[in-house]
PDB file of N, CA, C and O in Angstrom:
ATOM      1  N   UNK A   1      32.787  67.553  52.218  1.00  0.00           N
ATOM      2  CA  UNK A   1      32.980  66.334  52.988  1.00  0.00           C
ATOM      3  C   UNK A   1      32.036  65.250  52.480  1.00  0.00           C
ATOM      4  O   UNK A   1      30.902  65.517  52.081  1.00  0.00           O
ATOM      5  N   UNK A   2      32.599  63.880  52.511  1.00  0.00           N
ATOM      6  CA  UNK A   2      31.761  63.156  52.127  1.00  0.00           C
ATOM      7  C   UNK A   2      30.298  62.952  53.599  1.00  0.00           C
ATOM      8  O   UNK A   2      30.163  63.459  54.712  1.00  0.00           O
ATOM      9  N   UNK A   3      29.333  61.774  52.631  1.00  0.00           N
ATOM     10  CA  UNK A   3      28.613  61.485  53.683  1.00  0.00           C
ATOM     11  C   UNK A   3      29.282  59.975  54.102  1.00  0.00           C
ATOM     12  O   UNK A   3      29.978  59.216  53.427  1.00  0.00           O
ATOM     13  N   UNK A   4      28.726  59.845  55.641  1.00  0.00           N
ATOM     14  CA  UNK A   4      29.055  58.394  55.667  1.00  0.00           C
ATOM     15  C   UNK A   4      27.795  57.220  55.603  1.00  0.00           C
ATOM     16  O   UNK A   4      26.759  57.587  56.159  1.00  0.00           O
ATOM     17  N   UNK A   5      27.784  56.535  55.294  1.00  0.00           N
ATOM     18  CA  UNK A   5      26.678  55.235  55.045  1.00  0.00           C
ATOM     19  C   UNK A   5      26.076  55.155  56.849  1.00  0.00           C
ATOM     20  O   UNK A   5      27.073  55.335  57.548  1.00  0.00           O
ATOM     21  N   UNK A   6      25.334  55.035  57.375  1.00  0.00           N
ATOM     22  CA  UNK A   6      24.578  55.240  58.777  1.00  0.00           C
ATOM     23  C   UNK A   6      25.077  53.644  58.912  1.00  0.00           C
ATOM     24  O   UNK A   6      25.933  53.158  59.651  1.00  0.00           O
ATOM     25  N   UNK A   7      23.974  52.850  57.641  1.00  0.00           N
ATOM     26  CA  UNK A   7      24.450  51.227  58.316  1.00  0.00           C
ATOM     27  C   UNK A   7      26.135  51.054  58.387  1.00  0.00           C
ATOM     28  O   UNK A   7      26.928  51.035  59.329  1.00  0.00           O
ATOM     29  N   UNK A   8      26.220  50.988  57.545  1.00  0.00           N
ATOM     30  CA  UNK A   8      27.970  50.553  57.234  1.00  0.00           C
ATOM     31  C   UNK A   8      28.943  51.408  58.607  1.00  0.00           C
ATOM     32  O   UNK A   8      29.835  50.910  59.293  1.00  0.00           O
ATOM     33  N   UNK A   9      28.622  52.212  58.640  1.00  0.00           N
ATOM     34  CA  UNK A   9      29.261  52.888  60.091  1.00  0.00           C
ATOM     35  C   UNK A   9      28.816  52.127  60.902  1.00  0.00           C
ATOM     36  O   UNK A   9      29.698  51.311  61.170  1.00  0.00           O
ATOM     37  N   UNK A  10      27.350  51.813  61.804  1.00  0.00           N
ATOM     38  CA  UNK A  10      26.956  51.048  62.700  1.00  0.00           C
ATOM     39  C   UNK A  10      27.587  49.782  62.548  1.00  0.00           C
ATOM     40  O   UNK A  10      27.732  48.974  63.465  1.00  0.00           O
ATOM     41  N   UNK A  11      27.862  49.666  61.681  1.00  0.00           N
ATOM     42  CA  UNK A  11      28.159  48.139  61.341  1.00  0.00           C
ATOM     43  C   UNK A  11      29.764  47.856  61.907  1.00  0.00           C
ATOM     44  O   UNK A  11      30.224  46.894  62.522  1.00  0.00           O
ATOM     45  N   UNK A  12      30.287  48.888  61.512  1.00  0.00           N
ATOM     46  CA  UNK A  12      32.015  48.996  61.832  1.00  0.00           C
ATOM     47  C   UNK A  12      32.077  49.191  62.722  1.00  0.00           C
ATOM     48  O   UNK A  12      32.685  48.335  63.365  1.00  0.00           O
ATOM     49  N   UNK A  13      31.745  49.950  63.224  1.00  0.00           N
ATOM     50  CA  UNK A  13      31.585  50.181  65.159  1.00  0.00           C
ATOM     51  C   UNK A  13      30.831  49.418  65.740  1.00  0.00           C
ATOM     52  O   UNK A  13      30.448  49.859  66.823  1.00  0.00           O
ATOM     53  N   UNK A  14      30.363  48.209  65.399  1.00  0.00           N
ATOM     54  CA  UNK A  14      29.543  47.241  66.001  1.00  0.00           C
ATOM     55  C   UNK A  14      30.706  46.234  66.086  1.00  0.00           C
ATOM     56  O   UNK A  14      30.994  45.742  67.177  1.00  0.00           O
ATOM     57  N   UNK A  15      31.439  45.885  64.874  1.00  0.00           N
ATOM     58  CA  UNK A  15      32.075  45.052  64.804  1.00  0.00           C
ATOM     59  C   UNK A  15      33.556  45.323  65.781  1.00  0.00           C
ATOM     60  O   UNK A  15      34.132  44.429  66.401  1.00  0.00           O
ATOM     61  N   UNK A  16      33.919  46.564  65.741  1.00  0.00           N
ATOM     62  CA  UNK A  16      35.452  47.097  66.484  1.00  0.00           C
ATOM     63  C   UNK A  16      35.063  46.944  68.136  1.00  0.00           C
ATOM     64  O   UNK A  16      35.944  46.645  68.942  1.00  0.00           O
ATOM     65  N   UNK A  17      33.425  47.219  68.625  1.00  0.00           N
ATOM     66  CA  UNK A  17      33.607  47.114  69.658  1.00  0.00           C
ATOM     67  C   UNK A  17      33.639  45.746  70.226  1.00  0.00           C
ATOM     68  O   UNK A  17      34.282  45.539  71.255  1.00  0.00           O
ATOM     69  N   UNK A  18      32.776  44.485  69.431  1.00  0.00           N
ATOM     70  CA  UNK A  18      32.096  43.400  69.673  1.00  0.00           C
ATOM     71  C   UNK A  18      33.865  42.683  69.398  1.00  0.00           C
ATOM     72  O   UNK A  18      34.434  41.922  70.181  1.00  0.00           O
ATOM     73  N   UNK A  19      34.294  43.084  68.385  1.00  0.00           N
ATOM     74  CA  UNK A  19      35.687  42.174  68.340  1.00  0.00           C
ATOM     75  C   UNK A  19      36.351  42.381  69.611  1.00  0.00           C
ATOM     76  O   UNK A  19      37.013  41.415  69.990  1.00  0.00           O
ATOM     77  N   UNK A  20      36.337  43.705  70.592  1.00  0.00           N
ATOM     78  CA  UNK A  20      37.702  43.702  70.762  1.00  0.00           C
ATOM     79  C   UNK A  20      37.261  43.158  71.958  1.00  0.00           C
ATOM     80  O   UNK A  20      38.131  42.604  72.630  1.00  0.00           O
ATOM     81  N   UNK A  21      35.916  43.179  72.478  1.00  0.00           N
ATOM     82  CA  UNK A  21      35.465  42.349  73.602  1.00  0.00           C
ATOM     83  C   UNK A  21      35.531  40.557  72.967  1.00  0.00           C
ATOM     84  O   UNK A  21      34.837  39.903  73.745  1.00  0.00           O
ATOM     85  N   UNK A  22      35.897  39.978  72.277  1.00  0.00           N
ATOM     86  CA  UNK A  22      35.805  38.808  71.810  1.00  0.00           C
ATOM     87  C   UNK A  22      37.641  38.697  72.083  1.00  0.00           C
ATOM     88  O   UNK A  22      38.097  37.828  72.826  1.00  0.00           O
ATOM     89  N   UNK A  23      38.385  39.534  71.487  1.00  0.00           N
ATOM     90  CA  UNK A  23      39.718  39.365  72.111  1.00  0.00           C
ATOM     91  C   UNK A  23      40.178  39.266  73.304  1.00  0.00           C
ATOM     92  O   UNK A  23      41.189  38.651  73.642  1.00  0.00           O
ATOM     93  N   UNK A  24      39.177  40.091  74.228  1.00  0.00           N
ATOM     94  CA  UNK A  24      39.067  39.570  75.774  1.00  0.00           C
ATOM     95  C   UNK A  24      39.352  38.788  76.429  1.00  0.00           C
ATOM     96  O   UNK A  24      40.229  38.403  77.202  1.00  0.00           O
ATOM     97  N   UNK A  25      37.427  38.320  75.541  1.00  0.00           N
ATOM     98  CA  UNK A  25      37.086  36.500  75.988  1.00  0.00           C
ATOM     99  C   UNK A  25      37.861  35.672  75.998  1.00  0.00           C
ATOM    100  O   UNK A  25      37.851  34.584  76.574  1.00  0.00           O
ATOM    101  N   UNK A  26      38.863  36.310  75.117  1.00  0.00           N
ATOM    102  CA  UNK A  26      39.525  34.644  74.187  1.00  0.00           C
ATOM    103  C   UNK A  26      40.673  34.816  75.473  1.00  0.00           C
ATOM    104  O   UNK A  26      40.715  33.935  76.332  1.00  0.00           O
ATOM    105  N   UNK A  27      41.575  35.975  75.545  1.00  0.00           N
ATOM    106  CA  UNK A  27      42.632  36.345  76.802  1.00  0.00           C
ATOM    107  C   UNK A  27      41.512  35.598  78.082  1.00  0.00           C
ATOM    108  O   UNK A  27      41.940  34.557  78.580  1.00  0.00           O
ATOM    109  N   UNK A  28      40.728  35.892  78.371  1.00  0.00           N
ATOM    110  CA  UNK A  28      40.331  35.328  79.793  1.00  0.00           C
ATOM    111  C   UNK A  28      40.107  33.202  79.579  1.00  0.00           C
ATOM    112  O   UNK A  28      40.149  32.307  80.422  1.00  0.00           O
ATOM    113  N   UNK A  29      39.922  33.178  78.327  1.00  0.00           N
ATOM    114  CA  UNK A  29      39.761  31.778  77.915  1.00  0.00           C
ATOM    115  C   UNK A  29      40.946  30.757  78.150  1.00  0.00           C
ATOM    116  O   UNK A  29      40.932  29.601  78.572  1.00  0.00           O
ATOM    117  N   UNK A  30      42.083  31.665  77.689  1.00  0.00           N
ATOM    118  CA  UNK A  30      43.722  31.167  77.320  1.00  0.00           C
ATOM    119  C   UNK A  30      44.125  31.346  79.190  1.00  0.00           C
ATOM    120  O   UNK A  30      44.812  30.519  79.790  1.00  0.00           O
ATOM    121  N   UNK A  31      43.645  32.332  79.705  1.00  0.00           N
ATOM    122  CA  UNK A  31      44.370  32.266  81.272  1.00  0.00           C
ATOM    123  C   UNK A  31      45.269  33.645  80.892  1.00  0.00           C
ATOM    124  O   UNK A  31      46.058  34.043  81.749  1.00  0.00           O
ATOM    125  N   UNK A  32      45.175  34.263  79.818  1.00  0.00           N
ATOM    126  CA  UNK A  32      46.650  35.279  79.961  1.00  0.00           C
ATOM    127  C   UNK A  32      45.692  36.723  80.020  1.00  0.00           C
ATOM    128  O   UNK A  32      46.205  37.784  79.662  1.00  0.00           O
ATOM    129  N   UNK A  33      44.162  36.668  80.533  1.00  0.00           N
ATOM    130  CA  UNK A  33      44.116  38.576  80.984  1.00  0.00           C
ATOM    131  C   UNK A  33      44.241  38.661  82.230  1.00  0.00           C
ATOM    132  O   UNK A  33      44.081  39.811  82.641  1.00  0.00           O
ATOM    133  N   UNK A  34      44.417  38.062  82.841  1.00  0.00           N
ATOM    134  CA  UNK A  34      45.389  38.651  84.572  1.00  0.00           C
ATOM    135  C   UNK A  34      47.069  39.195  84.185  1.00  0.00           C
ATOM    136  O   UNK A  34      47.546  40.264  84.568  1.00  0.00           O
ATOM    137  N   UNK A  35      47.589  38.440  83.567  1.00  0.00           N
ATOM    138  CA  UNK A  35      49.007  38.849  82.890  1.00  0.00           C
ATOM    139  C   UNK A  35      48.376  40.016  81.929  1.00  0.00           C
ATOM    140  O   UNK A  35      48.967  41.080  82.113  1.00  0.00           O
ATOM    141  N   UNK A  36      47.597  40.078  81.200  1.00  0.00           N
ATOM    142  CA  UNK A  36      47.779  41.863  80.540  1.00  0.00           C
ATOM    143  C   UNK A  36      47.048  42.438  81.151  1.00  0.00           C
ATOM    144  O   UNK A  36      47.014  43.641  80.888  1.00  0.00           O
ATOM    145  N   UNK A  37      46.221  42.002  82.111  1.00  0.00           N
ATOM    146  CA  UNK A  37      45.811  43.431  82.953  1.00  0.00           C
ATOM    147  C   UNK A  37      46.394  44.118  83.832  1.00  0.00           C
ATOM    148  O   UNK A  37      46.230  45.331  83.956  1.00  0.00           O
ATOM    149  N   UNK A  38      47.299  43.271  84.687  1.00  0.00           N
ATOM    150  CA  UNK A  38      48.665  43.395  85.808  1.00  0.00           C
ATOM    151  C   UNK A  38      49.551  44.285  84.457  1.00  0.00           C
ATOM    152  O   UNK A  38      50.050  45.336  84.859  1.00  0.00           O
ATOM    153  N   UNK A  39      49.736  44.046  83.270  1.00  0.00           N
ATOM    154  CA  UNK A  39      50.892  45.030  82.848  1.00  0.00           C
ATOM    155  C   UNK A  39      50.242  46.022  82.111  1.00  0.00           C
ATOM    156  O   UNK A  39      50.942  46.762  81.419  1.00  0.00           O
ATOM    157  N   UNK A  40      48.656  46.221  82.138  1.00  0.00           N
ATOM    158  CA  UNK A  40      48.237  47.130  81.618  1.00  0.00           C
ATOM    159  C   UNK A  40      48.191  48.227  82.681  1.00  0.00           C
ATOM    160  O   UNK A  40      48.569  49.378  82.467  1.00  0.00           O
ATOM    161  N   UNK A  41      47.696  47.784  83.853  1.00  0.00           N
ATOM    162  CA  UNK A  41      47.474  49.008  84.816  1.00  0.00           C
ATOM    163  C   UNK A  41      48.921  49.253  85.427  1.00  0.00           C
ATOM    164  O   UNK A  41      49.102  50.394  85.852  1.00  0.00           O
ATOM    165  N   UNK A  42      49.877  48.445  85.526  1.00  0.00           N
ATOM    166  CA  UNK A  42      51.251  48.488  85.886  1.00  0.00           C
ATOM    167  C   UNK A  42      51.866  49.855  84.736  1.00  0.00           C
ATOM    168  O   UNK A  42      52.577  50.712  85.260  1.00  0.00           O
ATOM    169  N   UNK A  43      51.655  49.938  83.714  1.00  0.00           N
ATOM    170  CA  UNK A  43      52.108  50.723  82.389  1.00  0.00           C
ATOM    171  C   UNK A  43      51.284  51.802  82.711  1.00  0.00           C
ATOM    172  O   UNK A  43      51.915  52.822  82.434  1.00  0.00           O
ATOM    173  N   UNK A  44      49.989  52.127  83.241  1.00  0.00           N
ATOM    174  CA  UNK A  44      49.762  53.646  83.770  1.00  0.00           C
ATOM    175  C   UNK A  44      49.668  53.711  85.249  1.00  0.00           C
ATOM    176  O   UNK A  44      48.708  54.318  85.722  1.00  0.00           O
ATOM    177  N   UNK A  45      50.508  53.185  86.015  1.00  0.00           N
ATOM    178  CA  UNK A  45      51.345  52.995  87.439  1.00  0.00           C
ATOM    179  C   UNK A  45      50.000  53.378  88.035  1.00  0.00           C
ATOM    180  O   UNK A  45      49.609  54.493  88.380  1.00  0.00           O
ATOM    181  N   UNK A  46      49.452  52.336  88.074  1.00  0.00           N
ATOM    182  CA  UNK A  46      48.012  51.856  89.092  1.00  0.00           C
ATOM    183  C   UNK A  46      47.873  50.919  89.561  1.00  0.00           C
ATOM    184  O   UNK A  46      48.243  49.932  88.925  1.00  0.00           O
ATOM    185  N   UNK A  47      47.337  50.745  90.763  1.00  0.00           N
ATOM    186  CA  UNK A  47      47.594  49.973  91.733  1.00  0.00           C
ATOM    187  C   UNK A  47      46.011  49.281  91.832  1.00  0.00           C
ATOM    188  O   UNK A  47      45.130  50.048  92.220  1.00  0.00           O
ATOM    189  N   UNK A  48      45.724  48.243  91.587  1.00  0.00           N
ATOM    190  CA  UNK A  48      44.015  47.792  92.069  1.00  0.00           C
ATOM    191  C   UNK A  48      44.585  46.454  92.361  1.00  0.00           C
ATOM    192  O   UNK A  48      45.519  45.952  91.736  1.00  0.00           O
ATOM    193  N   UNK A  49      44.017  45.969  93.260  1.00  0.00           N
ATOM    194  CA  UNK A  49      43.903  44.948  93.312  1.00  0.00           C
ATOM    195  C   UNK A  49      42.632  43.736  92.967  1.00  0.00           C
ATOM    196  O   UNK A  49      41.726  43.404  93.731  1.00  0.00           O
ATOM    197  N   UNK A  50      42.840  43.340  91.896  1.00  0.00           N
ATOM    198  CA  UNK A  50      41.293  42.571  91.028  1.00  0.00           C
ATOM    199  C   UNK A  50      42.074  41.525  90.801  1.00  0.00           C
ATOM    200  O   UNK A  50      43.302  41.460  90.857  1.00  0.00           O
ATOM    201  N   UNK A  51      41.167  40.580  90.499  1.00  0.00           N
ATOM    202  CA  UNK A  51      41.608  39.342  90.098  1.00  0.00           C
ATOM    203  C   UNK A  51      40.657  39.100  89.223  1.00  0.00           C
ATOM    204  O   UNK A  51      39.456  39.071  89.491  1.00  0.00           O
ATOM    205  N   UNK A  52      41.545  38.772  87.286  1.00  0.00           N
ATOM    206  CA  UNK A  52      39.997  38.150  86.380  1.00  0.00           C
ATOM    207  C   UNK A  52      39.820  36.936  86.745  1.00  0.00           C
ATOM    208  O   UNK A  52      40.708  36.084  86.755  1.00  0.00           O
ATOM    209  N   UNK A  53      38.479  36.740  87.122  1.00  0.00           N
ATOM    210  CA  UNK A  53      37.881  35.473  87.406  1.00  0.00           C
ATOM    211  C   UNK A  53      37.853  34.159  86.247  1.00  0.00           C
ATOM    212  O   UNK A  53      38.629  34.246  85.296  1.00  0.00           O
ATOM    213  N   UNK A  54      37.320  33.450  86.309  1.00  0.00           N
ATOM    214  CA  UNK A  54      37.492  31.573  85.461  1.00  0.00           C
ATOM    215  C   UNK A  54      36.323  31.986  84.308  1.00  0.00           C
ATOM    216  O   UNK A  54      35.223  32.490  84.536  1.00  0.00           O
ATOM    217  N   UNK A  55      36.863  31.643  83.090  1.00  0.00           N
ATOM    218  CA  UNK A  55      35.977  31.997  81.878  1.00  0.00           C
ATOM    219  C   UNK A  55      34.514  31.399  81.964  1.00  0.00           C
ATOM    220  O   UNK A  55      34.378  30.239  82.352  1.00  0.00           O
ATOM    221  N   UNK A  56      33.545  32.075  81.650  1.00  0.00           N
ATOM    222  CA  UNK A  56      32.251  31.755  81.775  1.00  0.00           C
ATOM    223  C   UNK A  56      31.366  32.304  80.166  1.00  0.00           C
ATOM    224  O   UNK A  56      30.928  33.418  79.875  1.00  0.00           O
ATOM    225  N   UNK A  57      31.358  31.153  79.458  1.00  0.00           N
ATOM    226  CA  UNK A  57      30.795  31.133  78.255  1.00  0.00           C
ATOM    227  C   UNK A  57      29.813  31.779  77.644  1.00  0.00           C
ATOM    228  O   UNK A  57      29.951  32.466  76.632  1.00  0.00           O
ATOM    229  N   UNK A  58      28.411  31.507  78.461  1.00  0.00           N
ATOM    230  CA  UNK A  58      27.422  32.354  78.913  1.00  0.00           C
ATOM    231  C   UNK A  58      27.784  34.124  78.917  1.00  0.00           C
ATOM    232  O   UNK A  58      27.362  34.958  78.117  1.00  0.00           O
ATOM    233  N   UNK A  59      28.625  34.322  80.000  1.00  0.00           N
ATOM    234  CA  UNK A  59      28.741  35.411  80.128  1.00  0.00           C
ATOM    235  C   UNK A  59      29.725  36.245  79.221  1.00  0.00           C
ATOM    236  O   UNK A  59      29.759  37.442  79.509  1.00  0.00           O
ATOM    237  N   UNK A  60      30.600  35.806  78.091  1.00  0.00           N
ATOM    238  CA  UNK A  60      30.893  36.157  77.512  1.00  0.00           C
ATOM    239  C   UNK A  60      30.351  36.074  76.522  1.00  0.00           C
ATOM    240  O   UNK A  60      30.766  37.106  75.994  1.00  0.00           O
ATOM    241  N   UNK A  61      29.372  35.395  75.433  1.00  0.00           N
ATOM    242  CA  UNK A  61      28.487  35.747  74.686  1.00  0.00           C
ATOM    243  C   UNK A  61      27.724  36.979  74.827  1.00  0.00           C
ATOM    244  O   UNK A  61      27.134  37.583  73.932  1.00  0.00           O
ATOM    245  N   UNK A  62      27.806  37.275  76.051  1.00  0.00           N
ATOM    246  CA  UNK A  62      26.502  38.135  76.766  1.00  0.00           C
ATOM    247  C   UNK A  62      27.384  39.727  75.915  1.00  0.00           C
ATOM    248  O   UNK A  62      27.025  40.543  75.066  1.00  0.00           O
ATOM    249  N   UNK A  63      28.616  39.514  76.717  1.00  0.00           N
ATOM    250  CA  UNK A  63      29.665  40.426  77.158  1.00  0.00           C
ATOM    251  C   UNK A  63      29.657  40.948  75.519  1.00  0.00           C
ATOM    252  O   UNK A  63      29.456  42.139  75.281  1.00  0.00           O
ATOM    253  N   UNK A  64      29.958  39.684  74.096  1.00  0.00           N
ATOM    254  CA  UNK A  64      30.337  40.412  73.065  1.00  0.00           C
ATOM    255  C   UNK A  64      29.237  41.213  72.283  1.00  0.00           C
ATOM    256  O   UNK A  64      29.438  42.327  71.801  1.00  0.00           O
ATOM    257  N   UNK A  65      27.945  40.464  72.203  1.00  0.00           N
ATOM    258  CA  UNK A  65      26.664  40.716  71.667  1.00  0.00           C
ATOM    259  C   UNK A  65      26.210  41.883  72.421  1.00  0.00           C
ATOM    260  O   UNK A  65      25.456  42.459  71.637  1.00  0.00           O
ATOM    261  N   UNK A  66      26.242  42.372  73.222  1.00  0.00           N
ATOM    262  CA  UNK A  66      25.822  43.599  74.058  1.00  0.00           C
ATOM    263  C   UNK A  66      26.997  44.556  73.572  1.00  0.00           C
ATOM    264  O   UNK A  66      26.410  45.328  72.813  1.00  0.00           O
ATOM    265  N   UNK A  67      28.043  44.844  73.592  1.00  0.00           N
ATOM    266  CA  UNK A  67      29.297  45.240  73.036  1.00  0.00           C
ATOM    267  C   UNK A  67      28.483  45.802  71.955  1.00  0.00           C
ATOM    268  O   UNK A  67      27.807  46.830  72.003  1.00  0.00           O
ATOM    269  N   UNK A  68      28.645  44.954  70.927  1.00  0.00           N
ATOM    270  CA  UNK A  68      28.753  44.673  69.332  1.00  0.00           C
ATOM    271  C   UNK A  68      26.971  46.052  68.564  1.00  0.00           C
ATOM    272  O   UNK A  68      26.776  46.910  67.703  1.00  0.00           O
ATOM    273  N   UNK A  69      26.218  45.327  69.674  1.00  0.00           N
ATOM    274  CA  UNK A  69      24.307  45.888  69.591  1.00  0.00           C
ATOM    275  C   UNK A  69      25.412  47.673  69.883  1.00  0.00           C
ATOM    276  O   UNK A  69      25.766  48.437  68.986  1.00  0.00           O
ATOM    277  N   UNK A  70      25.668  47.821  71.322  1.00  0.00           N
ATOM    278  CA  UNK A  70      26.149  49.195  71.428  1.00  0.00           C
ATOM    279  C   UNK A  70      27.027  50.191  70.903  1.00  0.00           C
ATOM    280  O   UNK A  70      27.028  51.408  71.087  1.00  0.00           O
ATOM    281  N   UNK A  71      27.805  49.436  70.190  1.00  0.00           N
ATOM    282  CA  UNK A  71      28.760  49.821  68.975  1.00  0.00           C
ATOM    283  C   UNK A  71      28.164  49.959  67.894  1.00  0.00           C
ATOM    284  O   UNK A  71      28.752  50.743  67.150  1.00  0.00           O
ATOM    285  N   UNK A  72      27.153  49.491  67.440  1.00  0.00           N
ATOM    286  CA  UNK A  72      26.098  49.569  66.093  1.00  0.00           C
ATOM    287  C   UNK A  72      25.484  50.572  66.674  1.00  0.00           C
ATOM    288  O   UNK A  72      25.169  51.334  65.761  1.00  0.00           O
ATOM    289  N   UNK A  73      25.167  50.965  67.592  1.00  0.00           N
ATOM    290  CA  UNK A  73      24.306  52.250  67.942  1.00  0.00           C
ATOM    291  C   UNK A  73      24.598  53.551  67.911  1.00  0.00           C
ATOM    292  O   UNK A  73      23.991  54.544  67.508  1.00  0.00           O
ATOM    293  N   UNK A  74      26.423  53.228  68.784  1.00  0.00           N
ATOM    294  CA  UNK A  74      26.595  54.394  68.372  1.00  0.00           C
ATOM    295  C   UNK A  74      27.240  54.901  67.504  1.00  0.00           C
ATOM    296  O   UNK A  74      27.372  56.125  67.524  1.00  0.00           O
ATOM    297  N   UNK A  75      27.912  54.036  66.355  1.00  0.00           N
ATOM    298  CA  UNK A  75      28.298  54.118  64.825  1.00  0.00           C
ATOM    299  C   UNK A  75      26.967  54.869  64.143  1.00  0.00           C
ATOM    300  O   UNK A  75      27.082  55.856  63.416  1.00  0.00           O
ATOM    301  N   UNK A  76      25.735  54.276  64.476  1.00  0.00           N
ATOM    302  CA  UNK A  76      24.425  54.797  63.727  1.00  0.00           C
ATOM    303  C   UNK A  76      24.428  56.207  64.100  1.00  0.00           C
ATOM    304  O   UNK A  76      24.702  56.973  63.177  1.00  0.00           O
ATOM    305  N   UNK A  77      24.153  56.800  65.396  1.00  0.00           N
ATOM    306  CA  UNK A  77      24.577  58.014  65.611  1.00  0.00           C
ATOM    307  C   UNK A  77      25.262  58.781  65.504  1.00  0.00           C
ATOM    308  O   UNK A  77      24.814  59.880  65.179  1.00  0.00           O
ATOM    309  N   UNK A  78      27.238  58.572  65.794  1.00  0.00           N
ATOM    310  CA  UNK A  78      27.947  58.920  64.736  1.00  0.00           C
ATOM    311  C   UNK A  78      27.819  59.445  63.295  1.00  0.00           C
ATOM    312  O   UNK A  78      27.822  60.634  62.976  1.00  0.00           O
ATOM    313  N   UNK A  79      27.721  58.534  62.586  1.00  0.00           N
ATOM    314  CA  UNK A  79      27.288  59.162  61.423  1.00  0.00           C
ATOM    315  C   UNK A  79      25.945  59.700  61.231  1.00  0.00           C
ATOM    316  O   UNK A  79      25.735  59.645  60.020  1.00  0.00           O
ATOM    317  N   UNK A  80      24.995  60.163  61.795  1.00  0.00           N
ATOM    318  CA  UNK A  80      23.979  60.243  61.776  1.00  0.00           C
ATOM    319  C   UNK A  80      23.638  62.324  61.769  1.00  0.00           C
ATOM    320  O   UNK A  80      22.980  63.264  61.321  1.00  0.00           O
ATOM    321  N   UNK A  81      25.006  61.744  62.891  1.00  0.00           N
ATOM    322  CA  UNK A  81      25.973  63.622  63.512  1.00  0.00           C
ATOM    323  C   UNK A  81      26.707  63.958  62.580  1.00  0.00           C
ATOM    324  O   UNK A  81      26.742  65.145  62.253  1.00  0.00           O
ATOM    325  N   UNK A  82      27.472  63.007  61.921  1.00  0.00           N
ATOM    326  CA  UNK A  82      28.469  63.526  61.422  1.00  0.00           C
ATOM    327  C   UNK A  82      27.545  64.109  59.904  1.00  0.00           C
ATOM    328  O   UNK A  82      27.412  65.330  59.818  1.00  0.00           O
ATOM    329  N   UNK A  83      27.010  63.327  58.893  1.00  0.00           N
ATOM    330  CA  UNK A  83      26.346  64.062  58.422  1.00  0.00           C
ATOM    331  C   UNK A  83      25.364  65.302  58.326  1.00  0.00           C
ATOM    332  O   UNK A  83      25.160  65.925  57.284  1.00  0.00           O
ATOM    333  N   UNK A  84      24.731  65.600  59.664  1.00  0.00           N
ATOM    334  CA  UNK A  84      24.186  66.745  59.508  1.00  0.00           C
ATOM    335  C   UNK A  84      24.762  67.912  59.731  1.00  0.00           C
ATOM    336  O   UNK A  84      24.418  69.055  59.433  1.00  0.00           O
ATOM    337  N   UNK A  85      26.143  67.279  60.573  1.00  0.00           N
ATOM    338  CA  UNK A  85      27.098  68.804  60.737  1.00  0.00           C
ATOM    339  C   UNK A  85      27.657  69.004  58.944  1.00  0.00           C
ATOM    340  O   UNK A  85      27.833  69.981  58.217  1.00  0.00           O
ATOM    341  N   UNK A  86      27.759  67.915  58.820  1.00  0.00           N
ATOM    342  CA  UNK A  86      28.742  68.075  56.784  1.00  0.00           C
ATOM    343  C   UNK A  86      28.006  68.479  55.818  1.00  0.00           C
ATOM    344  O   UNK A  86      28.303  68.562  54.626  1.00  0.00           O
ATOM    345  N   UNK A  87      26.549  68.859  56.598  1.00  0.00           N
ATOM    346  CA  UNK A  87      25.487  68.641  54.999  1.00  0.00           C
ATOM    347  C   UNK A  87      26.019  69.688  54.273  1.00  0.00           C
ATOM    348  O   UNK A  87      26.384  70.707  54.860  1.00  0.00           O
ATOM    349  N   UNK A  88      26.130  69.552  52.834  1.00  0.00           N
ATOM    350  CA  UNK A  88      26.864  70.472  51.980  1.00  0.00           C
ATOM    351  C   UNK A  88      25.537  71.755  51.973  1.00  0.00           C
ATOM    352  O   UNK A  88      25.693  72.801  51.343  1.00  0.00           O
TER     353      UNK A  88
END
């Protein structure tokens, strides 16, 4: 098995988590994550009643950079595991 790069993993999993919270932002920005959250929990027939609240800039910086730091962490660990289980 190969090894994997520790940064370059942290890095990819920093970026997959930090993006997909930035795709969010941008849905709560545009007005359309009440419409995919109503057909997301509708599609595994759940019932909540939430409402996403009015985009807050601040708090979505917060939201992707915290994401992005925790996705680099645990990409670093990830591979960190995955190599010592592979060591040849």
């Amino acid at each position: 098995m190969h090894t994997l790069n520790i940064q370059k993993t942290g890095l990819t999993a920093g970026l997959l988590l930090g993006g997909w919270h930035f795709a969010w932002s941008l849905l709560v920005a545009t007005g359309w994550a009440q419409a995919v959250y109503n057909f997301v929990l509708w599609a595994h027939m759940i019932h909540l009643p939430i409402t996403i609240g009015p985009f807050d800039l601040t708090a979505a910086a917060v939201l992707i950079v915290m994401t992005a730091i925790v996705g680099y962490i645990l990409g670093i660990v990830f591979a960190w595991v995955w190599n010592k289980v592979h060591r040849s």
